[in-house]
C-alpha positions in Angstrom: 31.1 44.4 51.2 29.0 44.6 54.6 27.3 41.8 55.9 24.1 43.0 55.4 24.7 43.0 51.6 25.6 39.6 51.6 23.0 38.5 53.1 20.5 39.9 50.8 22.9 38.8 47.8 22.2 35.1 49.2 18.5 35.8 49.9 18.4 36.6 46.2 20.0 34.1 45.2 17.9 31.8 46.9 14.6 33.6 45.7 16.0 32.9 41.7 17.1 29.3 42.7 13.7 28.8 44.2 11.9 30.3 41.5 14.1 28.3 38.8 13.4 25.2 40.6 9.4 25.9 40.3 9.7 26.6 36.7 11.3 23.3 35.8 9.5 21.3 38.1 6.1 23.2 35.9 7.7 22.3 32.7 8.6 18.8 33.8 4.8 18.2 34.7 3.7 19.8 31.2 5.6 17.4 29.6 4.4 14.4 31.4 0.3 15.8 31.1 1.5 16.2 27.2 2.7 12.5 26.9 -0.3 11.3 28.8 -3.1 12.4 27.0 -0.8 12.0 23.1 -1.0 8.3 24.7 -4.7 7.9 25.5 -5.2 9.3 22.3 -3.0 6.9 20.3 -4.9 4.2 22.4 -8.3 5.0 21.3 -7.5 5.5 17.9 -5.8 2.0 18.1 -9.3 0.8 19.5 -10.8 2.8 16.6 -8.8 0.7 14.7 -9.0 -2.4 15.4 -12.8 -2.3 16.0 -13.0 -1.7 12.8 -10.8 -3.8 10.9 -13.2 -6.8 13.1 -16.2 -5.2 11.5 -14.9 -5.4 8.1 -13.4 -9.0 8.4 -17.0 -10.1 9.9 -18.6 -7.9 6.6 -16.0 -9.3 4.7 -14.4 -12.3 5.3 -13.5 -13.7 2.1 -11.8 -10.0 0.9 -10.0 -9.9 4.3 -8.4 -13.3 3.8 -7.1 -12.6 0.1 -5.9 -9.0 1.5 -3.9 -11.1 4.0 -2.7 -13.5 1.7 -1.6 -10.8 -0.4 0.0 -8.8 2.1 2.0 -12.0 3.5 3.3 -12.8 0.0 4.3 -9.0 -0.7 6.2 -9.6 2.9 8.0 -12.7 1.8 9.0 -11.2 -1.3 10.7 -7.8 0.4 12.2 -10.3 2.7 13.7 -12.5 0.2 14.6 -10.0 -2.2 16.7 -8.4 1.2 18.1 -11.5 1.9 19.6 -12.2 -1.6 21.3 -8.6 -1.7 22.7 -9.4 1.7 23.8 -12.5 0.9 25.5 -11.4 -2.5 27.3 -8.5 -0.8 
């Protein structure tokens, strides 16, 4: 093998390396664009959210309190019934 041909064997190699390198440094920022906005949107839908659960305690405060007292005793009683299986096994 001549010199020449090595050196173009190397040249290509560093034209695939080079060109590897861009591709995953492309899919790398893809992947950080796609987690950004998946973010933002989970943020305003939390916002969505909790805007409206305020409106519908303000509308309803009375309902909103007996939904949280239910929802506390329904809590208790998965925790409990948890804690006795543990405790018996």
């Amino acid at each position: 093998m001549s010199i020449e041909t090595s050196n173009q064997l190397i040249d290509r190699a560093a034209i695939a390396t080079d060109q590897a390198a861009a591709q995953a440094i492309g899919a790398a920022q893809r992947g950080v664009a796609a987690v950004r906005d998946g973010s933002h949107r989970a943020l305003d839908r939390a916002v969505q959210a909790s805007d409206s659960t305020v409106g519908y305690i303000r509308d309803e405060p009375v309902k909103a309190m007996l939904i949280a007292a239910a929802t506390g005793a329904a809590l208790m009683a998965l925790l409990g019934l948890f804690t006795r299986s543990r405790d018996r096994g």
